[in-house]
Every structure is written in structure tokens, then in C-alpha cells.
N, C-alpha and C positions, 0 to 999 in steps of 0.2 A: 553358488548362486551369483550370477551379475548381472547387473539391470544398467541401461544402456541410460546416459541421461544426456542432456545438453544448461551449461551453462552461459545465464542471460543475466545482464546488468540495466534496472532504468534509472538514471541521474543517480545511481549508488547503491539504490534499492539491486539486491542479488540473488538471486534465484536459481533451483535444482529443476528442471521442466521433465518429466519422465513421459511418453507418449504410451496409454497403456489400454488404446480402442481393441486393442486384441481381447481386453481382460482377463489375460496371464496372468497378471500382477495381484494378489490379494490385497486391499490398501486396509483393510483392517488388519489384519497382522502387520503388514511395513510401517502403517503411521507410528507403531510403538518405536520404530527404528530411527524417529527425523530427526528428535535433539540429539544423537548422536551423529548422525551424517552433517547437520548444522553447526558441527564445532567446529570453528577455527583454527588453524595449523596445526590440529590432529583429523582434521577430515576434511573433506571435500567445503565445507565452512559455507553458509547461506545465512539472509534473511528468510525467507519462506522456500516450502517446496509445494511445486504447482504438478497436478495429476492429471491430465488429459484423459477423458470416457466418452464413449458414446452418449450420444442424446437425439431424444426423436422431439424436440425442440428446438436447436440451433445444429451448429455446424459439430459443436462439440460443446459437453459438458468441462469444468474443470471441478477440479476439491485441491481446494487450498489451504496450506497447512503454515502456521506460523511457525518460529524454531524452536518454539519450547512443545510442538506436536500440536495444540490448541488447530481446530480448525474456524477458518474465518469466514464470512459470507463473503467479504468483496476487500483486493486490493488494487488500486490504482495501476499503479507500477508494474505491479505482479500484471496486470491485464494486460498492458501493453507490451508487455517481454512475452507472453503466451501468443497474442495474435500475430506477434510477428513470426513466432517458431510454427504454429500452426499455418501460415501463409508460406513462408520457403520452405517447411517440409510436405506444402502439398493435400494438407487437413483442410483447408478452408482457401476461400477467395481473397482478392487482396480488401472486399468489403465484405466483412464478416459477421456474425454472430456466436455468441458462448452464453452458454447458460452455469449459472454460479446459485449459491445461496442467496445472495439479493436478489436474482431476476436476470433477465437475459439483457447481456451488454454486447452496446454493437461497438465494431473497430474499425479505420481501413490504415490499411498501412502503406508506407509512402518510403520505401526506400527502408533508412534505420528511422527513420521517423514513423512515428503511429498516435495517431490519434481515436479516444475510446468517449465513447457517452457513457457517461455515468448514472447512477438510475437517481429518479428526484430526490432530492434529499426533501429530508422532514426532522422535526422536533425544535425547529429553531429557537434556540435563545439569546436575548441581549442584554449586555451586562448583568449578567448574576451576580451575587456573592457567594461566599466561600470561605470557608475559617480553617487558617491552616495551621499551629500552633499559635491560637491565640491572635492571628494576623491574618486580616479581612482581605481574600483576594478579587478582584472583578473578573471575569470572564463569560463566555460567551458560547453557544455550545450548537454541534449541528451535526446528523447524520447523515451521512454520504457512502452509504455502506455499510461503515463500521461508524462505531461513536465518537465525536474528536471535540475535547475542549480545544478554545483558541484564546491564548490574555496575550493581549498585545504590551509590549516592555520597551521603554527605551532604548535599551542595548541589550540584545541577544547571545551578547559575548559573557556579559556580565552573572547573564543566568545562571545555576547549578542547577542543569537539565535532568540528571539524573535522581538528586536526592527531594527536589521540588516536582519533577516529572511524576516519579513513585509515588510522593503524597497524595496528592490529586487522581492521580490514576483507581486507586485505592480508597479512596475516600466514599465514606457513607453513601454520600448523596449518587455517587454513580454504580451502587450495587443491585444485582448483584452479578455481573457482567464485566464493569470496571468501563474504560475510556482511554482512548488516546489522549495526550498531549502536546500542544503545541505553542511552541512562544515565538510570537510574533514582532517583527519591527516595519517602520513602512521608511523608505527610504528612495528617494531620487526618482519615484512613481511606482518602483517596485516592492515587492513583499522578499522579506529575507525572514526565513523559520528557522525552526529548530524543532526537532520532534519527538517523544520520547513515546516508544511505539509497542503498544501492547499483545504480549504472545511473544518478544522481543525480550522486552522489558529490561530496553535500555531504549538509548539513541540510535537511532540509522542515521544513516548522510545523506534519507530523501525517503517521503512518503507522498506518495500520491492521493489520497484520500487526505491526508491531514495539510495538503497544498490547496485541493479544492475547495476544504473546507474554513481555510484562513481565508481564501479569496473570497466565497460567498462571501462571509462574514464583513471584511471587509468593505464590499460592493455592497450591504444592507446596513453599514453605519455611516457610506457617501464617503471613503475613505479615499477610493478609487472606482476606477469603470472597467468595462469588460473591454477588451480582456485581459487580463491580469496575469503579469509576470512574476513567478514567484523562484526565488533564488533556495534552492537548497545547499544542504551543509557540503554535498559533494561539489558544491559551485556551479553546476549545471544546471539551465532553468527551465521550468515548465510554465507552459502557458495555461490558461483556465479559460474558456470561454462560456458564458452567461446568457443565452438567444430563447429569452421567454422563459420558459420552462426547464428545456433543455440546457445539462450543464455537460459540455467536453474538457477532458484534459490532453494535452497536447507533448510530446517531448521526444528525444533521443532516445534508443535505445541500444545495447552492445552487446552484440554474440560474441562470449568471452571463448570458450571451446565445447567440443563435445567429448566423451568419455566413459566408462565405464563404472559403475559400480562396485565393487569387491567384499566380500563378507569383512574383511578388516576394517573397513570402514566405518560400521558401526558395533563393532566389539570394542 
């Protein structure tokens, strides 16, 4: 068996894109397959793996799968690496539409540059607390998709993204579903994160959903204005734009290659 895939990068954020409008492909049997294709220097190595279908709603459906297999309603990053392989393979226009688990996101792409509307966010909260051994954290909380606490920290550097990411992630109050993570610094006008990303369940070097959703936050504490630059850990920045209702994310995207799948790959 080998399934034909294309590898896409947004600001770090890594992606498996498999086009599968034919529907050849079973994704109920394959999804068992993704934490295994998502390993690193023994496989083909991803954040998520993105599934192109048919839809008699947009241009195309996608089912997005994080790399621990978990499927997700909505990724950022992930959206913009799909609309652009969906536009130069000829699936959609260069203004597009895709229907996901949260609702139908539009895109247009612009070169390696794409920008996508994100659907409204809801649940906002400001300054929460939070008890994490014994030590009261503030944060602030907003969905954009998927669920993303945001605590803004002095230094970002200084954090333990992983062992403080996990608490929080995990934590009572956000079950039973769990939450992204993201620590925040504001600096020189711009937003610098860090994000510890759930279905992951570590760090990546960029989230797109959890950039939007520092920016709202940010832009609803008077921190800054739209549109908001935000620098991820791959050092690449996305922009966020805030017009009423409507919230865009903006950034680079890299067609890293195309390639094959092989049964070795995930044995």
C-alpha cells in the first residue's frame, strides 16, 4: 500500500496533506496509523495530518488529525498550509472555502502567503485564577477553534513550557476535553509566545490558533491594536487581524516536498 502525500510547513507548524476526494483512502482504518507516521526521524515526522474529502458545502471538506491521532475541529496553521495545497493542486480557487469541524473557513492565498478567517471566537475569559501546586496562576482564556489558555509572563524564555504547559493543560477546570497553552510576553508592540499544544502534547515552534487567540486577548486587555504581530518560537511572524467581528490570521507558508507513503512507515 502507498498513499501519495505532500509535505507543508506554517511558521514551524508541519503538516502530512493527503488528497483523498477519490475516497480510496479509508480514514477510519489509516487514522489508527498517524502517531506512527508523526514520529520523528523514524517516519515521515508531523505536527498534524490534514485529509482532503469531498463536501457539498465548500470547495472541500478537510478531518484533521493531531499526532497523537486525536482529531481536532480547527487548526490555524494547518488551514493555511491546506488552502494553499488545495489552490496549486487545482481543488479550489485562489479565494476559497473548506469545511472542518468548527464551520466553514474561508482563505485566499497570495503567493506562499495565505490568509484564512477564523470562525468567531467565544467563551472569553479575563484574568482567571488557577491553582497549580499550591500557586495561584492568572490567566485568561478564549476559543478560536480549539480551547487556548493565554498567561502573559515576563519572560518567555524563563518559562518550563512543558512541565507547566501539561499542568494546566490537564487541569480540573478545563475537563473534560483539556486546553491549549500559551505563554505570552509583549514586547517592542509585538506578541512573542510559546505554546504547548494539545493532541501534541508538547511544544511546537507555532500555533496558529493559540497566536489568535493571545492576540484577541491581548487587543481586550488594551495591550495592543489590530493588527497584531505575533512572533512564534520558529521566529516567523503572523499577523492577526480584528475588523468587528471578523478575526484573519495571516503568514508564510512552505511546500517542503511531495512523496510517498510506504507500509514501513508506520510499522
Amino acid at each position: 500500500m502507498e498513499i501519495a502525500f505532500s509535505k507543508l510547513s506554517g511558521s514551524g507548524n508541519d503538516f502530512i496533506i493527503i488528497d483523498n476526494l477519490s475516497g480510496e483512502l479509508n480514514v477510519e482504518d489509516f487514522k489508527e496509523k498517524i502517531p506512527l507516521i508523526c514520529r520523528r526521524r523514524i517516519s515521515v515526522g508531523a505536527d498534524g495530518v490534514i485529509i482532503i474529502e469531498k463536501s457539498d458545502r465548500a470547495h472541500f471538506r478537510w478531518r484533521f488529525f493531531n499526532s497523537d491521532g486525536s482529531e481536532a475541529e480547527m487548526c490555524g496553521n494547518g488551514g493555511r498550509c491546506v488552502a494553499r495545497f488545495a489552490y496549486e493542486k487545482g481543488i479550489a480557487p485562489q479565494k476559497l472555502a473548506f469545511e472542518t469541524l468548527a464551520g466553514i473557513i474561508r482563505a485566499e492565498v497570495n503567493g506562499k502567503s495565505v490568509k484564512v478567517e477564523m470562525i468567531k471566537p467565544f467563551g472569553l475569559k479575563i484574568d482567571e485564577k488557577l491553582n497549580i501546586d499550591g500557586r495561584e496562576l492568572t490567566y485568561s482564556f478564549i476559543n478560536t477553534g480549539v480551547p487556548h489558555v493565554v498567561i502573559f509572563v515576563d519572560d518567555i524564555e524563563a518559562v518550563d513550557v512543558e512541565e507547566l504547559g501539561r499542568k494546566v493543560r490537564f487541569h480540573e477546570a478545563f475537563k473534560p476535553s483539556g486546553t491549549n497553552v500559551n505563554f505570552v510576553s509583549v514586547k517592542d508592540g509585538k506578541l512573542f509566545i510559546r505554546t504547548y499544544e494539545r493532541g501534541v502534547e508538547g511544544e511546537t515552534l507555532a500555533c496558529g490558533t493559540g497566536a489568535t487567540a493571545a492576540a484577541l486577548i491581548a487587543i481586550e486587555k488594551k495591550m495592543l491594536s489590530s493588527p497584531v504581530t505575533v512572533i512564534t518560537r520558529s521566529k516567523e511572524a503572523l499577523k492577526i487581524y480584528k475588523e468587528g467581528e471578523q478575526v484573519f490570521l495571516e503568514g508564510l507558508t512552505r511546500w517542503v516536498y511531495d512523496g510517498v507513503l510506504k507500509e514501513e512507515s508506520w510499522t
